[in-house]
C-alpha positions as CSV (number, residue, x, y, z in Angstrom):
1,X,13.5,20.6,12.8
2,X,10.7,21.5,10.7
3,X,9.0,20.2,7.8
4,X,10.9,22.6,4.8
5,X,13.7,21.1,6.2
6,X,13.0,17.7,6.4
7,X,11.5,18.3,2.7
8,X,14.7,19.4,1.3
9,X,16.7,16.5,3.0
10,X,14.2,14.1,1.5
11,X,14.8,15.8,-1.9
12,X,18.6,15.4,-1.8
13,X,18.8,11.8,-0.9
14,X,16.2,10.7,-3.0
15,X,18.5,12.1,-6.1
16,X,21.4,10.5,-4.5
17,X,19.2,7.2,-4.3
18,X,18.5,7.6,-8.2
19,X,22.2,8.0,-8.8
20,X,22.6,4.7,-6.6
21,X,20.2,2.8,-8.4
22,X,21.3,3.6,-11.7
23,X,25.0,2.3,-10.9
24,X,24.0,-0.5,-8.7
25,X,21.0,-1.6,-11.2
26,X,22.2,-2.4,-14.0
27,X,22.5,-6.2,-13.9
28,X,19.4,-6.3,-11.9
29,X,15.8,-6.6,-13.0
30,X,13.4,-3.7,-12.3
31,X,11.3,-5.9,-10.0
32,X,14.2,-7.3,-8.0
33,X,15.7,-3.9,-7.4
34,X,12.4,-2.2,-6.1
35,X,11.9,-5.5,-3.5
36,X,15.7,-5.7,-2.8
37,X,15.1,-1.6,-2.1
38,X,12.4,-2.5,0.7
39,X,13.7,-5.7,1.8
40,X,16.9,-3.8,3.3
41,X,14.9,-0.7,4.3
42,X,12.7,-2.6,6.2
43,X,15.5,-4.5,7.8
44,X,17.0,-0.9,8.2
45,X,13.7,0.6,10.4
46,X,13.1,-2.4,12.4
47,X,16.3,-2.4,13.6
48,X,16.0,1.6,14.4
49,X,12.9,0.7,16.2
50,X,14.3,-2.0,17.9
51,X,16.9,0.1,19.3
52,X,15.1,3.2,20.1
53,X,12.3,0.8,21.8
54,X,10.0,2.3,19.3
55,X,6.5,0.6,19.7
56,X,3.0,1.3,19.4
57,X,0.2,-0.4,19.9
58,X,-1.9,-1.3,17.0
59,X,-5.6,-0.6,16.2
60,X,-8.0,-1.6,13.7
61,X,-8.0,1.9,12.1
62,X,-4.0,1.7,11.6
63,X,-4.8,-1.7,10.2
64,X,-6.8,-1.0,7.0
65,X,-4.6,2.6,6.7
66,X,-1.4,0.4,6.4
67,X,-2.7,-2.4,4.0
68,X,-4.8,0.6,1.8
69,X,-1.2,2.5,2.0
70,X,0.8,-0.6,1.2
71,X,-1.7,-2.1,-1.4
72,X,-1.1,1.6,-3.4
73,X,2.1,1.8,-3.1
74,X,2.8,-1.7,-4.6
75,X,0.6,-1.5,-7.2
76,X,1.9,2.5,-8.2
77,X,5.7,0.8,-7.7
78,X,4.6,-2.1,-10.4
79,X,3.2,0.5,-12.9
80,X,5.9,2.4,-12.5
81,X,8.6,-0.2,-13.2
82,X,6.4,-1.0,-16.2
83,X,6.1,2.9,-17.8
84,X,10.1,2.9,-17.2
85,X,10.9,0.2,-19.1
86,X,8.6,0.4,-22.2
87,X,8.0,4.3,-22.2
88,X,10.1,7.2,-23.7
89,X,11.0,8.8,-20.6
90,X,10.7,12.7,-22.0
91,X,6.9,12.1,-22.3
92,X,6.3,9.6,-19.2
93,X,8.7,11.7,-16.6
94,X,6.5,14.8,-16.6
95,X,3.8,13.0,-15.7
96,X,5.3,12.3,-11.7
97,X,5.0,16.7,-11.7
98,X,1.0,16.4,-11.2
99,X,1.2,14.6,-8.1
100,X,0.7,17.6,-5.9
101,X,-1.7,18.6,-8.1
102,X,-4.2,15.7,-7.3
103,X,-2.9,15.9,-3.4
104,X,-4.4,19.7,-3.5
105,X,-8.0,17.6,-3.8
106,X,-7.3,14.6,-2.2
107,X,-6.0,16.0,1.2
108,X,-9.1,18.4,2.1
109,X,-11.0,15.3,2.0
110,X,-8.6,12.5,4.0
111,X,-6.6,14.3,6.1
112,X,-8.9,17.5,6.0
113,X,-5.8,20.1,5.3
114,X,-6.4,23.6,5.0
115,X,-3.9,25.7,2.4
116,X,-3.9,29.2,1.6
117,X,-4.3,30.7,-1.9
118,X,-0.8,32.0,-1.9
119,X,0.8,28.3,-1.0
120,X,-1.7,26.8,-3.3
121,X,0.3,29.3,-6.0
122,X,3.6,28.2,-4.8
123,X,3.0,24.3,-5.3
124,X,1.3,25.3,-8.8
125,X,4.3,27.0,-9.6
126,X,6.8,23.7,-8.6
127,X,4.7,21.6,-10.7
128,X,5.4,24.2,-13.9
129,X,9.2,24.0,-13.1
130,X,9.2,20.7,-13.0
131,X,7.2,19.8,-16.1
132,X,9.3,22.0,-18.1
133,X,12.5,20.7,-16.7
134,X,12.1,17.5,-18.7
135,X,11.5,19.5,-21.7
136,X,13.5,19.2,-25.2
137,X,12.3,22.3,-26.9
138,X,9.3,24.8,-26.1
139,X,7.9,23.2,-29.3
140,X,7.4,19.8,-27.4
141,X,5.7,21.4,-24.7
142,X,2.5,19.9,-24.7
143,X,3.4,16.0,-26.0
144,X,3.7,14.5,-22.8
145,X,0.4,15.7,-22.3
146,X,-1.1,15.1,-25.8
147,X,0.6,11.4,-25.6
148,X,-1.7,10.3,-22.7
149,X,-4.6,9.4,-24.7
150,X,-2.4,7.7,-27.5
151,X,0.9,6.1,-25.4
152,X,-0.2,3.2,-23.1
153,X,3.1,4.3,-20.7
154,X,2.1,8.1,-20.7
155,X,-1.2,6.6,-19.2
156,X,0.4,4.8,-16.9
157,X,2.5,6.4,-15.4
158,X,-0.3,9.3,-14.8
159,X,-2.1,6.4,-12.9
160,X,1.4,6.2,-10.9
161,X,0.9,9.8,-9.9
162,X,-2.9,9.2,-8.9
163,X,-1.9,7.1,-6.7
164,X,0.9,8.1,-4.8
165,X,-1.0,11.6,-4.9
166,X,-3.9,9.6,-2.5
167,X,-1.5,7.1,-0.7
168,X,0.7,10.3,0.8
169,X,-2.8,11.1,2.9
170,X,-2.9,7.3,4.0
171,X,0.7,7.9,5.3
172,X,0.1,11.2,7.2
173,X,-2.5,9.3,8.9
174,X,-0.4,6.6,9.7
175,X,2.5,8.4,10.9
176,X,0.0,10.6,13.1
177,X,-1.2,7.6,14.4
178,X,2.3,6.3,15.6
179,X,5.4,8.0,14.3
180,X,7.9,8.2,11.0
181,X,10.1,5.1,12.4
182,X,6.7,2.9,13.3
183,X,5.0,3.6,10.4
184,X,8.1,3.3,8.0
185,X,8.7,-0.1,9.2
186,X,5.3,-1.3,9.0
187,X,4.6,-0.2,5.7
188,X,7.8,-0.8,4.0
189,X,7.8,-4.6,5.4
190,X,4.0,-5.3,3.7
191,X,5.1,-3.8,0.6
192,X,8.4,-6.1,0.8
193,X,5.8,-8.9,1.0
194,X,3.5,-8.0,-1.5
195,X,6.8,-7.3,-4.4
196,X,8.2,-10.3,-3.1
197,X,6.3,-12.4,-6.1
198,X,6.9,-9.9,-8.4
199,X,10.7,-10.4,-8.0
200,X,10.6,-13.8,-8.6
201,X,8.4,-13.8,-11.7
202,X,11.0,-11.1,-12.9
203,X,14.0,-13.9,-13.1
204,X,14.8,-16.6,-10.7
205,X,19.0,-15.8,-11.8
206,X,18.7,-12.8,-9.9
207,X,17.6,-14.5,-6.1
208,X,21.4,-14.3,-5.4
209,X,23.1,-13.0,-2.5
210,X,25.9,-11.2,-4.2
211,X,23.0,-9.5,-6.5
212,X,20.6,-8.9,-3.5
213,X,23.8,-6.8,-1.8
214,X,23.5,-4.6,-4.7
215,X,20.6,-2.9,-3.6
216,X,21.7,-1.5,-0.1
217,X,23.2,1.8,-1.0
218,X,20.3,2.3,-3.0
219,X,18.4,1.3,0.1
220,X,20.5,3.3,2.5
221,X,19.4,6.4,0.4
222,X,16.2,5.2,0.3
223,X,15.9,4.9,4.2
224,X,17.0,8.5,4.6
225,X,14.2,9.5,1.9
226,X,11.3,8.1,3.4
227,X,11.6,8.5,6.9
228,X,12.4,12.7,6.1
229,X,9.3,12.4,4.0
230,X,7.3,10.7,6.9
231,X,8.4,12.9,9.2
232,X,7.9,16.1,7.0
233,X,4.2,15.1,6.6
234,X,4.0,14.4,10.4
235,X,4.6,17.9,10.6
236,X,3.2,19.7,7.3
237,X,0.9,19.7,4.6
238,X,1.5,16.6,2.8
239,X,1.3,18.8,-1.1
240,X,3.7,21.6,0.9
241,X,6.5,18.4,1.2
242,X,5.7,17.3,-2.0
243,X,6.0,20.0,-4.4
244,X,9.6,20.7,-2.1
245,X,10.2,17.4,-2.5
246,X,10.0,18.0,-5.8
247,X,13.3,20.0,-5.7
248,X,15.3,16.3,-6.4
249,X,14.9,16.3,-9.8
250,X,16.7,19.6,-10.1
251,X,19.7,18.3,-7.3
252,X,19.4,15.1,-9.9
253,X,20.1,17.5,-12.5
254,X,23.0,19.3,-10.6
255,X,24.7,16.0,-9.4
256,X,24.7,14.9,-13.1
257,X,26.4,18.2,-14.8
258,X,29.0,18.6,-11.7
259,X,30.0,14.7,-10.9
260,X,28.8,13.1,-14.5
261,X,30.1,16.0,-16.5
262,X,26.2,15.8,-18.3
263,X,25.5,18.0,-20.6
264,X,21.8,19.9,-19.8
265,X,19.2,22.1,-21.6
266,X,18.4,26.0,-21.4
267,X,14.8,25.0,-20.4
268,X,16.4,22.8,-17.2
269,X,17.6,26.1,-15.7
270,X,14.7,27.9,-16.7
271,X,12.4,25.1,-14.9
272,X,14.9,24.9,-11.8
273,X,14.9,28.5,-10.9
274,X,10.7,28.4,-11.1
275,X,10.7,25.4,-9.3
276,X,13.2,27.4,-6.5
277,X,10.9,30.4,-6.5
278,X,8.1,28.1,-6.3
279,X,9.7,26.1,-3.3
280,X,10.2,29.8,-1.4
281,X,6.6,30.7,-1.8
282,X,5.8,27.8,-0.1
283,X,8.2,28.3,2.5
284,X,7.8,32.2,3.4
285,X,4.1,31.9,2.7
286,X,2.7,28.6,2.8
């Protein structure tokens, strides 16, 4: 299988996994949900590595990848939580578009990638689609961008995209050091850990068990995200999966008008069908 279509399967359960959260999250804190997430998806992977014998032998180099993967992660998962809540999502949203953008600098330099000019195009063009998916009117084009310098949660959540645009290189690494199922286990565990506080600041009423077995659809989605994503990038360049990765927000979109009956906006289909174009650039000619 190869790394388009590992992308696209990544794409299509992470929308599922949105749709999973939103129904299974609304009596739970933000916090709580995002540790109950990786507390079963850890659980999830061990087992699979348990079972497939999966192990590897660990080095001081995988080390200091894991805890700068899983020490990003957290810390772009805690922001994130925080834009979400306080932030008006047409302005913050757009912001998650630019990280393929900063992973066309970053992964040169970490995991010294080489793309053409033509794929370079295609992920350019994803990143258009996608910003202008979330899009009201051509008229409020440029406020998410004009809000970053005025909206605390606009700034934020660019911060989120920073970072998770860097921490993708730290996971190529570490899944080229072991494998998806190895690396997946290791670095969803130590971010369990590290959100663990974080959940319990959040709201002590929610450390239930009836609550905490909300979170593993969301989590069962979530399993079948990551370790497509981890194996995509095992395979591909790591801003190649993630501008098809991309692609969810538009099978987001599609679940919601077919299954929610949602209503949608003229500039959603104008921003999917670039972001598709964009998506087959990459493909024929990445």
């Amino acid at each position: 299988m190869n790394w388009f279509v590992l992308a696209l399967i990544s794409s299509i359960t992470l929308s599922l996994r949105e749709f999973a959260v939103k129904k299974a999250g609304k009596n739970l804190s933000s916090a709580f949900m995002s540790w109950g997430l990786n507390f079963f998806m850890f659980l999830i992977i061990l087992s699979l590595n348990i079972i497939f014998m999966n192990y590897h032998t660990i080095t001081i180099s995988f080390v200091w990848v894991l805890i700068i993967a899983a020490v990003l992660d957290s810390l772009a998962t805690v922001l994130y939580l925080w834009a979400i809540k306080e932030g008006d999502l047409s302005k913050i949203i757009p912001m998650l578009c630019f990280i393929p953008v900063v992973q066309l600098f970053v992964t040169p330099v970490l995991v010294h990638e080489k793309l053409s000019l033509i794929g370079i195009s295609g992920v350019l063009v994803v990143v258009f689609g996608s910003y202008i998916l979330n899009m009201e009117t051509w008229d409020g084009f440029l406020s998410p961008i004009k809000s970053i310098s005025k909206d605390k949660s606009s700034m934020m959540m660019l911060a989120v995209a920073c970072i998770w645009g860097v921490s993708s290189s730290f996971h190529k690494i570490g899944v080229k050091q072991t494998d998806a199922l190895f690396w997946g286990a290791s670095e969803i565990g130590l971010i369990a850990l590290f959100l663990f506080p974080f959940a319990i600041w959040s709201g002590k009423d929610d450390f239930s068990f009836p609550k905490l077995k909300q979170t593993l659809w969301p989590a069962i989605f979530s399993t079948m995200t990551v370790l497509s994503y981890y194996a995509a990038i095992g395979l591909g360049p790591v801003a190649y999966v993630s501008s098809v990765r991309r692609l969810g927000v538009l099978f987001s979109m599609l679940i919601g008008i077919l299954i929610f009956k949602e209503k949608t906006k003229r500039l959603s289909f104008a921003g999917g069908i670039i972001m598709i174009t964009g998506a087959g650039i990459i493909s024929l000619f990445g």
